[in-house]
Each structure stands twice: as structure tokens, then as C-alpha cells.
Phi, psi and omega in degrees: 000127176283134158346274171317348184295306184290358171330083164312132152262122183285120193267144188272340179304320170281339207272291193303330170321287211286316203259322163332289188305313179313307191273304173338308182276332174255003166280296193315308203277342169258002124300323149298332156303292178324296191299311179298339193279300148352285167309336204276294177279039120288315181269316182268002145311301181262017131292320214061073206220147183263088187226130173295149181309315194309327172304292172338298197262355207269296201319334186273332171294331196288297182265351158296311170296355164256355184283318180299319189260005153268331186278349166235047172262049148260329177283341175294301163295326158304357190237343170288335194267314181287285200330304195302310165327307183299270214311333175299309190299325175287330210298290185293322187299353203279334210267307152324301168326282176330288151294017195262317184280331181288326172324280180336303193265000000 
């Protein structure tokens, strides 16, 4: 039996799972930035309230982020869940290498 037959492999498949999922959970959560901010400079629009968008966007930052991971946190695990996979699958292929090369010298 040759050597490379036991070569764990890395699927190209997971790896495009993990960067979807990855891009999925941060379009959402900066749709949701985009969004809070808006109402937000939206909302001191119709106060008539003077508050600059920069005020606007820090405070909608603020508050995205812990909102975002109660309202996707099913996308939050899908993209935690494809990374790990991936990352499992080079971890070993990295490691088969390795020992492959100590092997050697």
C-alpha cells in the first residue's frame, strides 16, 4: 500500500461550506448594523433632534453586536460549525505532512 493512500483529505467542499456560511453571518450582521443605524438617525429625525450620523452608527454598533448573535445565532453556528470542520480537515492533513517529512530525514 502506498504511503499517499492514507493522506487525509482536505474537501474543497468544506472549505466553500465555511467561507458561505462565514459571508452569510456578516452580510446579515452588517445588515443589521446599516439598519439600526438608520432608524436610529431616523428616529432623531423625527425629534428633531440634532445627532450626527457618526453618533448614529457608533451607537447601532453597539448594539449590534450582542443582538446580532441572539437574532443569527443559528447562522452563528452554522458558520462555527463549517469553520471547525474545515479547520479540522487541514489540522490533520497538516499533521500527515509532517509526519511524513520526519519520516524522510
Amino acid at each position: 500500500m502506498n504511503e499517499t493512500d492514507k493522506a487525509p483529505q482536505v474537501d474543497p467542499a468544506a472549505r466553500r461550506r465555511a467561507n458561505k456560511a462565514a459571508a452569510v453571518y456578516g452580510g446579515l450582521r452588517l445588515l443589521l448594523f446599516v439598519v439600526l443605524t438608520v432608524v436610529i438617525q431616523g428616529a432623531a429625525m423625527l425629534i428633531g433632534a440634532q445627532f450626527p450620523l457618526i453618533m448614529s452608527a457608533l451607537l447601532a454598533l453597539i448594539v449590534a453586536f450582542p443582538l446580532s448573535m441572539l437574532v443569527f445565532s443559528k447562522q452563528r453556528v452554522e458558520a462555527v460549525e463549517a469553520m471547525a470542520t474545515w479547520n479540522e480537515q487541514r489540522r490533520a492533513r497538516k499533521e500527515w505532512v509532517r509526519e511524513e517529512l520526519a519520516g524522510r530525514g
